[in-house]
N, C-alpha and C positions, 0 to 999 in steps of 0.2 A: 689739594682738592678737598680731603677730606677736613681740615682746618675751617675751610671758606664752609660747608656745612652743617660744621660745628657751632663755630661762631653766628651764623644765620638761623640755626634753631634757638638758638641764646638768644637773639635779639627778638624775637618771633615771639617766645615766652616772655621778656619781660615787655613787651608792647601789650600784649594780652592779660598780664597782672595789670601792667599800669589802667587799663583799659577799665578793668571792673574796679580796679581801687578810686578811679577819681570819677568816673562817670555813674551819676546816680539811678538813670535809668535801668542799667545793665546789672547797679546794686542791687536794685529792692527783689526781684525774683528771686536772687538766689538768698539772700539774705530773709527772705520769709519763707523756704524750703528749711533754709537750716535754723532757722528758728522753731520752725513745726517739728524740726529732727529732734531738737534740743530736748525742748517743751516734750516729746514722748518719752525720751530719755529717763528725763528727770520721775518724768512720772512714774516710770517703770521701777525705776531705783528705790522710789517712796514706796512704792509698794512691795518691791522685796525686803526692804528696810522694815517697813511694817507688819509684813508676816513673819521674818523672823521674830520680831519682838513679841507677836501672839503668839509665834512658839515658845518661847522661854520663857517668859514673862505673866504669864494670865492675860490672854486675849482682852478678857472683857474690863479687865483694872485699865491694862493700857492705853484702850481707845476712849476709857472714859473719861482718865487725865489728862489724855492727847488734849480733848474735848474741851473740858474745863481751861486748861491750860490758855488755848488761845481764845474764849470766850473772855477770860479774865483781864486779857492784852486790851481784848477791846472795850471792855464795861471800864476799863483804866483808862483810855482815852475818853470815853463819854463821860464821868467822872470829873474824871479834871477839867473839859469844859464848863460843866453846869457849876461846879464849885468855882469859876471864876467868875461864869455869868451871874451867880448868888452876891457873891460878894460883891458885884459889880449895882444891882439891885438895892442893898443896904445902901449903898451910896445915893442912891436918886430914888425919890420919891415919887410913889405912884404910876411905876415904870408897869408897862402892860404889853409885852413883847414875850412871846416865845421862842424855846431852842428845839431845833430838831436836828442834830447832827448825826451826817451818816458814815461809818468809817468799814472801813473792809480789807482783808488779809489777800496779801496778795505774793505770788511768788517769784523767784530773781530767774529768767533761763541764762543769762549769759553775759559777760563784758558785753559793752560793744565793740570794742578796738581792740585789741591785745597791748599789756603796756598802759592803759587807761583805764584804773581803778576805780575810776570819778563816776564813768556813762555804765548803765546796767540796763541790759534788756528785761521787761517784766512781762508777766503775765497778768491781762487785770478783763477779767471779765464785764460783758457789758458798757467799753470804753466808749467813750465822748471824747473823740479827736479835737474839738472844741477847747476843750476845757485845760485848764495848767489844774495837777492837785498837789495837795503838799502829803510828804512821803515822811510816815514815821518808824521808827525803831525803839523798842522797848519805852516807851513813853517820851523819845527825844527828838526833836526836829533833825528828819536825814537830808531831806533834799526836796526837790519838788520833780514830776512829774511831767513831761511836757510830748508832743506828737512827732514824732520822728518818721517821716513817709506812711505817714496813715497807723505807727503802731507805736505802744505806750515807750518811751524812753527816759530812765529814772538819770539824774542829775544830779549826786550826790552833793553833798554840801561844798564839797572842796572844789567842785568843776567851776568854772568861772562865769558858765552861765546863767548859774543858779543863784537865785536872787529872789528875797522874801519880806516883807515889812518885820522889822522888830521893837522893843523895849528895848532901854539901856536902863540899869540902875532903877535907883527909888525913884525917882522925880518920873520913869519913865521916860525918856527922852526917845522921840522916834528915829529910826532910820532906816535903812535897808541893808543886807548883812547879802555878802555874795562872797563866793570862792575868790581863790587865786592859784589854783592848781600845788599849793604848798600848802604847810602841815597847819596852820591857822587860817582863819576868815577874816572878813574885813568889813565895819559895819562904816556906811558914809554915811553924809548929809544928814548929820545930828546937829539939829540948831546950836549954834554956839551959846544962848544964854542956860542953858542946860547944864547942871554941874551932875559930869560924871568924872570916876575917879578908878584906877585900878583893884580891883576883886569884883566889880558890880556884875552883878549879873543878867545877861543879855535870855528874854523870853519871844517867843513869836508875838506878836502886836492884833492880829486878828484883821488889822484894815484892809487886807488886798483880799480877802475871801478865799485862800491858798489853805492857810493855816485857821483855827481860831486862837483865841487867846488862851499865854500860859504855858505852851511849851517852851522845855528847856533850849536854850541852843548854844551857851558857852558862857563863859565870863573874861572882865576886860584883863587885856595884859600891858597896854601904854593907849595913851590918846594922843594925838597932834590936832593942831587948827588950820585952817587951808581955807580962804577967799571964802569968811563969813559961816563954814561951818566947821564942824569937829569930826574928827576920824576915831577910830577903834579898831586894835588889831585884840580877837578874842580868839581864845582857845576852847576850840569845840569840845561838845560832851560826846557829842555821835562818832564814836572813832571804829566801828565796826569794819573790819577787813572782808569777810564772804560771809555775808548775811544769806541765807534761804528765803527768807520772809519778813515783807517790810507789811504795814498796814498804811493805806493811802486813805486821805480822808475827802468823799465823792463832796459834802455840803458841809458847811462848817454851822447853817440853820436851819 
């Protein structure tokens, strides 16, 4: 008797796992509880992280280079767009177009799966469920952005559904560069009369309004051909394990 009990609360509970593990309804409440859990957590931690360091440290140096620190992150992203829009300018004559890009810091609360390094829950003030962003790290293309039940979900470079227009090489050769859940990317659908070659370096392309132009995002390690175009397996520059803080870029003009 007492077995048949046993085994009947066993099955009870795993009906009830399975239950919130595949049904999305039953996800999202609890899943944006512990997201709010997370997200106060974290917070909490910053902040005892940061008064100790005005204890020890000179309060007022610290928070000034906290300050600088990531202002610098981002006048480096704005930076590297205008100096490609410049250059791009020298090229064509008469060009009468402006840039307004807008980028902003934003914080990681958590995996989303355990086991998948790839999906990161973020915190991104002011989101537009709308919208796909592109996700940077220290000046490097990480991933992109996308809405996951109404809330921001990052997709790191290596997940497979992350997917962004890029450059290949000098000549520039277009394609689109996406995961494969392994330790390289994969850029397709680079026109075959495009001569690229192994060391080239792959940059974001600016065409899909994700990214602008000029981020790094790897360089080639072999090419193959396939039914009229060329493939590319690159090895990424963003190889960050537990980022705190990516900066996502809201407009790329």
């Amino acid at each position: 008797m007492n077995k048949e009990i046993f085994f009947s609360f066993l099955i009870a509970i795993a009906l009830l796992v399975g239950a919130f593990f595949y049904t999305t309804p039953l996800q999202a409440p609890l899943l944006t509880s512990l997201n709010t859990i997370k997200s106060s957590y974290r917070s909490t931690i910053e902040s005892i992280s940061d008064a100790i360091d005005a204890y020890f440290f000179q309060a007022k140096e610290v928070k000034r280079l906290k300050k600088e620190l990531k202002k610098s992150e981002k006048d480096h992203l704005m930076m590297q767009e205008l100096a490609n829009e410049i250059n791009d300018l020298y090229k064509l004559q008469d060009s009468n177009f402006t840039t307004n890009p807008q980028v902003s810091l934003v914080r990681t609360i958590s995996y989303a799966k355990f086991g998948d390094a790839n999906r990161v829950w973020i915190d991104v003030p002011e989101y537009n469920s709308s919208k796909i962003y592109g996700l940077v790290y220290k000046g490097l293309a990480a991933g992109i952005v996308i809405n996951q039940d109404e809330r921001p979900l990052a997709l790191l470079n290596r997940d497979i559904k992350s997917a962004y227009a890029v450059y290949v090489g000098v000549e520039n050769a277009p394609g689109i560069v996406h995961g494969n859940a392994q330790e390289n990317l994969i850029v397709n659908f680079i026109p075959a009369w495009f001569h690229i070659a192994v060391g080239d370096e792959v940059i974001t392309s600016g065409l899909d309004n994700i990214f602008f132009k000029g981020l790094k995002v790897g360089k080639v390690l072999s090419v193959t051909s396939s039914q009229g175009y060329q493939n590319a397996i690159i090895l990424p520059y963003y190889k960050a394990q537990n980022p705190n803080y990516f900066h996502i870029i809201r407009s790329t003009r």
